[in-house]
C-alpha positions as CSV (number, residue, x, y, z in Angstrom):
1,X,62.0,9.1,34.3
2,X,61.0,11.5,36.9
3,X,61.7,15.1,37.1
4,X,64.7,14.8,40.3
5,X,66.2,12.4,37.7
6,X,66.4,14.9,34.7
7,X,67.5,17.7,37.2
8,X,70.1,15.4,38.6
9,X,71.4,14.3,34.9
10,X,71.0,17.9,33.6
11,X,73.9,18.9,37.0
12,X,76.0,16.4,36.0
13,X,76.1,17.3,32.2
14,X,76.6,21.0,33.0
15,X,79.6,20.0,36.0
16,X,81.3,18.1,33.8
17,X,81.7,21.1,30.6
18,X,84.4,23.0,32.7
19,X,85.2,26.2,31.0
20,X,88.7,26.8,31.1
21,X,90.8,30.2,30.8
22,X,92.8,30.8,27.5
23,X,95.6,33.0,27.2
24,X,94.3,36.0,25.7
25,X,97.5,38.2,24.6
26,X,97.6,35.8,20.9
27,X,96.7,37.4,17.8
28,X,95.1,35.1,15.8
29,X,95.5,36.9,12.4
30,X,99.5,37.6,13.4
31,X,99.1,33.3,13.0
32,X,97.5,33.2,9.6
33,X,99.8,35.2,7.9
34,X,102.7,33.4,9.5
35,X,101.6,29.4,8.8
36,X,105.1,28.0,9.7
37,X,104.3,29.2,13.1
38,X,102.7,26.4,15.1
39,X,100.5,26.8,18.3
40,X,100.0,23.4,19.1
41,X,102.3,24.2,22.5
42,X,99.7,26.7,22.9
43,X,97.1,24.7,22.8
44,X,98.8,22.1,24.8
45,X,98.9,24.8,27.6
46,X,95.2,25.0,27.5
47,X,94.4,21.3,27.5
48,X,97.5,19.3,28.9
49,X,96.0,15.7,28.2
50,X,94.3,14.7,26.1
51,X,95.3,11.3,26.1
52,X,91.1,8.9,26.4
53,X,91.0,7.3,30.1
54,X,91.8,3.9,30.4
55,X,88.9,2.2,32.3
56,X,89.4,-0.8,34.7
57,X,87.0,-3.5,35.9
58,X,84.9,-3.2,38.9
59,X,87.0,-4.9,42.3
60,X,88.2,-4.4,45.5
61,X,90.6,-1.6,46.4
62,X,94.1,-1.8,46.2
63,X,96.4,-2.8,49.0
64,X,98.8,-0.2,49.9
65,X,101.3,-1.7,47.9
66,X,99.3,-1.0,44.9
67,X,98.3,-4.5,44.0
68,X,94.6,-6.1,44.0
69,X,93.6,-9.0,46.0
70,X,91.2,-11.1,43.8
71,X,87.2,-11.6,44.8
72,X,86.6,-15.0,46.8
73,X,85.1,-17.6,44.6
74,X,81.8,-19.2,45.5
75,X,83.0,-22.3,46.3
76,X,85.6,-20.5,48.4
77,X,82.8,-18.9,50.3
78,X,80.6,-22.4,50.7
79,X,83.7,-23.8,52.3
80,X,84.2,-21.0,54.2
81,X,80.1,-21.8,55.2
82,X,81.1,-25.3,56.0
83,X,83.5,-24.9,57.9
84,X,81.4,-22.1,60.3
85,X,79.2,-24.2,60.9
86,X,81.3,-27.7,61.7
87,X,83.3,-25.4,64.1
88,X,79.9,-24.1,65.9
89,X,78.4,-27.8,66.2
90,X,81.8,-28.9,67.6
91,X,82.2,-26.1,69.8
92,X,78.6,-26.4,71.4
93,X,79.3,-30.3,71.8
94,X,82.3,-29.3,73.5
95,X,80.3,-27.2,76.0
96,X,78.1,-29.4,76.4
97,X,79.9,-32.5,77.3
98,X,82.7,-30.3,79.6
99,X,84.1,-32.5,82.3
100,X,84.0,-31.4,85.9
101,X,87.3,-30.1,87.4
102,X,88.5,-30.2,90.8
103,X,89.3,-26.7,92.3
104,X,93.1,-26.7,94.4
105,X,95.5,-24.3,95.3
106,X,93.6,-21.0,94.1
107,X,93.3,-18.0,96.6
108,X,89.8,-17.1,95.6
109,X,88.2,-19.4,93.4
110,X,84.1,-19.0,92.4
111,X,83.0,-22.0,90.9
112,X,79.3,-22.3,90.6
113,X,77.7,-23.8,94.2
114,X,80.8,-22.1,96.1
115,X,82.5,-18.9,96.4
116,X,85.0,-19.2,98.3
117,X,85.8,-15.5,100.1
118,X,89.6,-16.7,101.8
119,X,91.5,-19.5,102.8
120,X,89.0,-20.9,105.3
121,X,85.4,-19.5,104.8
122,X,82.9,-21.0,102.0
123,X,79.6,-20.2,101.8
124,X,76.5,-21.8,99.5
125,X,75.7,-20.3,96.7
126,X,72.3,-21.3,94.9
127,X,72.9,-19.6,90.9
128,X,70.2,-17.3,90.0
129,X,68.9,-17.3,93.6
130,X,72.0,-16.2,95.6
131,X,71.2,-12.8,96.9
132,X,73.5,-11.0,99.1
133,X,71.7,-12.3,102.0
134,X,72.4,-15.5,101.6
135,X,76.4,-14.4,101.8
136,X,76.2,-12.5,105.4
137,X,74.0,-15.2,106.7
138,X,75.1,-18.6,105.4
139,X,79.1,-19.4,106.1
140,X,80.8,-22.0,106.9
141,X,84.1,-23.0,108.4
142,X,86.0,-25.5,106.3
143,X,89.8,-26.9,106.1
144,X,92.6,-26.7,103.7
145,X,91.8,-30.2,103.4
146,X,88.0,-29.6,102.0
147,X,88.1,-30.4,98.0
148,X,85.3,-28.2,95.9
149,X,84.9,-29.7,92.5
150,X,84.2,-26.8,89.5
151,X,80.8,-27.7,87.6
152,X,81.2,-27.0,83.7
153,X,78.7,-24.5,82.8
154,X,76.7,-27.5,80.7
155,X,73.6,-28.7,81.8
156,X,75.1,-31.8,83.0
157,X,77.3,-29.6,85.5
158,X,74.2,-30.5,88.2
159,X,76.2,-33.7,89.1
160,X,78.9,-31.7,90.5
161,X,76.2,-28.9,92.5
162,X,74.6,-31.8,94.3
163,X,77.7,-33.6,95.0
164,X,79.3,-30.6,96.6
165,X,76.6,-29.9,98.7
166,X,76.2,-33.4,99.1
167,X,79.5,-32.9,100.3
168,X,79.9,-30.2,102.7
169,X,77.2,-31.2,104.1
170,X,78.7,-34.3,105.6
171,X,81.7,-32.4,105.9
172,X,80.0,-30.2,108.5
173,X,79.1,-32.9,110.5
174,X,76.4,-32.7,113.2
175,X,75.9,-29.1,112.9
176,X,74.6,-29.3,108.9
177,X,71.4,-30.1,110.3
178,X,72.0,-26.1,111.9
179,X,71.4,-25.6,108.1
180,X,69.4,-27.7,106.8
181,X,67.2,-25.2,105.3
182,X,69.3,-23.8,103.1
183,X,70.6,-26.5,101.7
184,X,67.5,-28.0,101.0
185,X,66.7,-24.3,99.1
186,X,70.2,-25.1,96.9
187,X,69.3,-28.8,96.3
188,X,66.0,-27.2,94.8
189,X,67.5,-24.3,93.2
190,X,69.6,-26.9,91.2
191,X,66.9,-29.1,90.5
192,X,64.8,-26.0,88.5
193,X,68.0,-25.5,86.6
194,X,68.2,-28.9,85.5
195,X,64.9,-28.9,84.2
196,X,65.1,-25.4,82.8
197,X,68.1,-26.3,80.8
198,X,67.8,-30.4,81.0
199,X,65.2,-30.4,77.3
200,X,62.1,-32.7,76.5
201,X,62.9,-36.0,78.1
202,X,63.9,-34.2,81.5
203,X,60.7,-32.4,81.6
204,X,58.9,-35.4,80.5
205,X,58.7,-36.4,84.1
206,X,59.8,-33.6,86.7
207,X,58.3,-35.3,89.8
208,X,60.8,-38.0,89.5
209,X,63.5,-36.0,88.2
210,X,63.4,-33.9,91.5
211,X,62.8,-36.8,93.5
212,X,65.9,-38.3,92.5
213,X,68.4,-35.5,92.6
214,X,67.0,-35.3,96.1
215,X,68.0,-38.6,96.6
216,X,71.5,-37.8,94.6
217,X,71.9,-35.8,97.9
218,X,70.2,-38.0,100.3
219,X,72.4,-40.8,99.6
220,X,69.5,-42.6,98.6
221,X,68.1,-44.3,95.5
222,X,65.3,-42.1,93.5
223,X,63.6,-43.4,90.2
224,X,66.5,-41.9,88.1
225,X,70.0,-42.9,88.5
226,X,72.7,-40.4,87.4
227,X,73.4,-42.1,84.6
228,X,69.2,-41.8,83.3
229,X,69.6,-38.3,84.2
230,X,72.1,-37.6,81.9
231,X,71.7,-39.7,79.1
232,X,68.1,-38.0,79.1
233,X,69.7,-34.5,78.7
234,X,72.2,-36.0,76.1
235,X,69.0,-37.4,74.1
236,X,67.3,-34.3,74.1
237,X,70.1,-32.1,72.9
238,X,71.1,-34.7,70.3
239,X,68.1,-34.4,68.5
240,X,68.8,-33.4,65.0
241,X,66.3,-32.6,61.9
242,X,67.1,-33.3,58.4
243,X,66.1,-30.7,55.7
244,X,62.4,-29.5,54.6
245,X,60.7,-28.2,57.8
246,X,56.9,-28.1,57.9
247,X,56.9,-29.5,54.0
248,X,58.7,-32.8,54.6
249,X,57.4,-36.3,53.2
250,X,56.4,-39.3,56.0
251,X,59.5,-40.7,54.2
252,X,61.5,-37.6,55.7
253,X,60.3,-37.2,59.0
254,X,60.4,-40.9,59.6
255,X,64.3,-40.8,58.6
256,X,64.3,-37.8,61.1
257,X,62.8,-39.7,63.8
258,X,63.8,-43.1,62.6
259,X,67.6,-41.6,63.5
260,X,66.9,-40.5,67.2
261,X,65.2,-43.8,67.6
262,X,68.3,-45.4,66.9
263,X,70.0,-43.0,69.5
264,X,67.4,-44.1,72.2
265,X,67.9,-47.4,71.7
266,X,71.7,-47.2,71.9
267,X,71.8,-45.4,75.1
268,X,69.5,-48.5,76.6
269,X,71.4,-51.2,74.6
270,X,74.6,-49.4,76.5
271,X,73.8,-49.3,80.2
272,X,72.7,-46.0,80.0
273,X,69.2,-45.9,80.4
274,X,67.2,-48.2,83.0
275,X,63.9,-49.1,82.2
276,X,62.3,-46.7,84.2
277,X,63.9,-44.2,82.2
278,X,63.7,-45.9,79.1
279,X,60.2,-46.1,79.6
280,X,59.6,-42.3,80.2
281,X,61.6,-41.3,76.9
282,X,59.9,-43.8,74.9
283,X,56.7,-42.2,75.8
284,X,58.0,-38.6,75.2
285,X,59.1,-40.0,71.8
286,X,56.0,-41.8,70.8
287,X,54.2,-38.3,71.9
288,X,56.7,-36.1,70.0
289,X,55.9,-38.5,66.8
290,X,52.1,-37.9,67.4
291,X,52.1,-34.0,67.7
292,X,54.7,-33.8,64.6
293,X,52.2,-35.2,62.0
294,X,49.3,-33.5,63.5
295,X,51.8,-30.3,63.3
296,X,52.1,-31.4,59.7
297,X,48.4,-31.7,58.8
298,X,47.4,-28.3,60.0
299,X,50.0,-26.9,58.1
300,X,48.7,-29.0,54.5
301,X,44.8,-27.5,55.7
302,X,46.1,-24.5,56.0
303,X,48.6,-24.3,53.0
304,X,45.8,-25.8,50.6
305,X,43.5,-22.5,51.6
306,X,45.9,-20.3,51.3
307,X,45.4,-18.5,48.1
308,X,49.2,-17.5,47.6
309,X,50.1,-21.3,47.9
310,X,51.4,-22.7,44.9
311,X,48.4,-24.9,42.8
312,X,50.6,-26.6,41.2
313,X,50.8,-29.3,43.8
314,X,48.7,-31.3,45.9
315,X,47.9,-30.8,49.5
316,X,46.6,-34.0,50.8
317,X,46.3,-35.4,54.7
318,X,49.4,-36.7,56.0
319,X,49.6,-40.6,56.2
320,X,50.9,-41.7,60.0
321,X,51.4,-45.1,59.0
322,X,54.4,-44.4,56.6
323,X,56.1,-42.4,58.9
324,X,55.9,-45.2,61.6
325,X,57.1,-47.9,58.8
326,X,60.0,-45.6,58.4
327,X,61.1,-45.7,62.2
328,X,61.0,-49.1,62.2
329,X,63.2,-49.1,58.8
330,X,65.5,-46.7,60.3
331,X,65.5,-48.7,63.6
332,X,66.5,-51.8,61.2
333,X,70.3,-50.6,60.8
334,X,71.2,-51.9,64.6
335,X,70.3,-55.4,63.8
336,X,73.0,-55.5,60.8
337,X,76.7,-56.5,61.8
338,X,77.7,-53.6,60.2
339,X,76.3,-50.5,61.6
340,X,77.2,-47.9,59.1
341,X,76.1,-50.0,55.9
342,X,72.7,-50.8,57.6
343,X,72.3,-47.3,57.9
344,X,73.0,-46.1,54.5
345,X,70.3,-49.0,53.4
346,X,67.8,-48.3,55.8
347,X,68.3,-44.1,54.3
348,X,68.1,-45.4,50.3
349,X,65.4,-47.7,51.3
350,X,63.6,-44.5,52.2
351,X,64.6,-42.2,49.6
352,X,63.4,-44.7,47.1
353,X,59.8,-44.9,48.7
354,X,60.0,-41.1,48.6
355,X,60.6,-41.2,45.0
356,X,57.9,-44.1,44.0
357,X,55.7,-41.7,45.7
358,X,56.3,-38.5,43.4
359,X,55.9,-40.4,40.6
360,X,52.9,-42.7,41.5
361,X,51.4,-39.1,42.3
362,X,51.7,-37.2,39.3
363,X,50.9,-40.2,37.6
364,X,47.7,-39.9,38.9
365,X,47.0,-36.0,37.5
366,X,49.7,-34.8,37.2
367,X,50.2,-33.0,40.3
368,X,53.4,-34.0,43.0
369,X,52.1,-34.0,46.6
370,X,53.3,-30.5,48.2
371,X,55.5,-32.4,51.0
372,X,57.1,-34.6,47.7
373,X,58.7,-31.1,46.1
374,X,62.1,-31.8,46.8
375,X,64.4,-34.1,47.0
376,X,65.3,-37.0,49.8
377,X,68.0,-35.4,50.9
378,X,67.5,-31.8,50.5
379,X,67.0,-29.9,47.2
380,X,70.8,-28.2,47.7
381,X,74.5,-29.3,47.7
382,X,74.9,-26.7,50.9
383,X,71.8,-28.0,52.4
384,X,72.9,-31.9,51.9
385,X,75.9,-31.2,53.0
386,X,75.3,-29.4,55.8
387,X,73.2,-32.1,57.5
388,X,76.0,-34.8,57.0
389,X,78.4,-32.8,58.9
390,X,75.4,-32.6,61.6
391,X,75.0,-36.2,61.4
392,X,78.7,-37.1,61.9
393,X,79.7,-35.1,64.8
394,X,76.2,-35.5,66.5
395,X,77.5,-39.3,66.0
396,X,81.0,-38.9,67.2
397,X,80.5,-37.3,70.3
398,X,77.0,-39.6,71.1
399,X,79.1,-42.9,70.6
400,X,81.6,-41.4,72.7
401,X,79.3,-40.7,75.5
402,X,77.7,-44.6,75.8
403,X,81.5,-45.7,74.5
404,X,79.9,-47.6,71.7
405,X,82.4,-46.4,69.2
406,X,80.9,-49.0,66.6
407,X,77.7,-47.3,66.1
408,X,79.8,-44.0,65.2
409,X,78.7,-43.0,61.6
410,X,81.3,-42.2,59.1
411,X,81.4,-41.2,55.5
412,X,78.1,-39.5,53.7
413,X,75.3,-42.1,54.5
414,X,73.1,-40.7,51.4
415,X,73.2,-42.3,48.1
416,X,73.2,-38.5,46.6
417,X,77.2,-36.8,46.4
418,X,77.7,-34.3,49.0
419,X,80.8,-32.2,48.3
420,X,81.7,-28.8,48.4
């Protein structure tokens, strides 16, 4: 104990030995000889209660009525957890997939790629490049009659930009072409949004991205229909990843892969992807797959010569050739009648070879592989949990987009209980 911590106990003793005032006109001796008299109400003056404090357990203050309200259990506060997080996936799906809305009978309406200023003026307005220029110098006369559509603020809101410029543009007739410049800047100004916001597979190829949107206003074909160029933003913002990061087993990160495998092959199965656009996501997927496990072997090198990694556990190369097997597992569960049964086998199949190979490891001496330390699924309820709620709205709203309602998944698909 310190010296502050004596000093500090040493005030509190002394605060707490209040010295109180006695009445001082009592003669003590007058008492003695007199022992019928009692001076207990005396005394009673001097120390009014004596009565030991009753102590109460630690909890939260009272209400103003005077009553307690009771600590939230754990599993109160899990569900609570849950529940936080299903509303935040839903709500960012919602965003996401937002539906375009036409724009009627409002004064002064701003949707994005308009603004319109009265009745009868609208002028282009190109997102993060409008300056205040481009208002004084770039208005056009338009009628009643002249129907703006409102973009969702989604990434997939770019159909809506080019098709109102697209729009006004044949709207205005022979003197667009007066123009032409600046709508050629908005057309591009919406093209680097798309591909700021659009994720991997967009960016995979942004040559023909551009060129088609171009197109998209041209009237003309590009590479990419609309329908590629949205189901490769939808792709890339489904991607999910189950638990373990960076210390995952090939079993793992083939079930993580294996899954948006399956999602890529839906959208072609469904019309949604030609196979010029198939061909450039399969690409950035086999590429993704191929920097993962490298990704994954630097970080066993560098675990294993760490000197504050564990040495319990082994830290050996990472073998490419199970994670591919487990794609093609993974990829297995279309080819059943039923969807949602081939994908709970294709996920026990795996978590059985991630298993065989814990224990064929420490068979061996005795160590588990670093990337085998936990369990298929996740090593928590919460965590488990939490990726099954992932799984099935990620599901619902993907199978909703292609309109492949069958390939929806429902239930847990793990063989391990996940309940809160």
């Amino acid at each position: 104990m310190n010296i502050g911590n004596i000093n500090n106990l040493s005030f509190f003793g002394l605060t707490n030995n209040v010295v109180r005032v006695a009445k001082t006109d009592i003669n003590l001796f007058d008492m003695m000889s007199e022992p019928t008299n009692d001076i207990s109400h005396l005394i009673n003056k001097i120390e009014p209660d004596r009565t030991p404090p009753v102590f109460k357990a630690a909890g939260p203050p009272p209400t103003p009525d005077g009553s307690y309200t009771p600590s939230p259990q754990l599993t109160d506060l899990l569900q609570t957890s849950r529940e936080d997080n299903m509303n935040r996936f839903v709500s960012e799906r919602d965003t996401f997939y937002a539906e375009s809305k036409p724009v009627q009978n409002v004064p002064n309406p701003t949707p994005v790629g308009f603004n319109i200023v009265d009745d009868n003026l609208v002028m282009i307005l190109t997102g993060n490049s409008y300056t205040g220029e481009n208002v004084l110098n770039n208005m056009f006369n338009v009628g009643h009659d002249f129907e703006i559509i409102e973009p969702p603020n989604s990434v997939l809101g770019f159909e809506a930009r080019i098709n109102n410029l697209k729009n006004l543009y044949e709207y205005l007739g022979d003197t667009a072409i007066e123009h032409k410049n600046m709508f050629d800047f908005a057309v591009q100004d919406i093209i680097d949004g798309f591909l700021h916001r659009g994720g991997m597979y967009v960016n995979a190829d942004k040559e023909g991205v551009a060129d088609s949107i171009r197109a998209m206003f041209d009237g003309s074909d590009g590479k990419y229909s609309l329908d590629d160029l949205k189901t490769m933003a939808v792709l890339s913002f489904e991607r999910l990843s189950f638990p373990g990061g960076e210390g995952r087993s090939e079993f793992q990160v083939g079930a993580d892969f294996g899954y948006h495998a399956l999602q890529i092959e839906m959208a072609r199965n469904a019309g949604k992807l030609s196979d010029a656009a198939y061909e450039t996501v399969k690409d950035a997927f086999d590429k993704s797959v191929e920097d993962y496990i490298t990704q994954l072997n630097k970080y066993q090198e560098s675990a294993k010569a760490d000197a504050f990694s564990p040495k319990h556990v082994n830290y050996s190369p990472v073998r490419p050739e199970l994670v591919y097997k487990s794609i093609d597992i993974m990829l297995g569960a279309l080819e059943k009648d039923d969807f949602n049964q081939g994908f709970r086998e294709a996920l026990k199949t795996l978590e059985d070879m991630h298993t065989t190979q814990r224990d064929i490891s420490l068979m061996g001496n005795g160590k588990a592989e670093a990337r085998f330390s936990m369990t298929f699924a996740g090593n928590s309820e919460r965590e488990r949990t939490r990726t099954v709620d992932a799984l099935q709205i990620s599901s619902r709203y993907f199978t909703e987009y292609i309109n492949r309602p069958e390939w929806q998944l429902n239930g847990n698909p793990f063989s391990i209980s996940v309940a809160v």
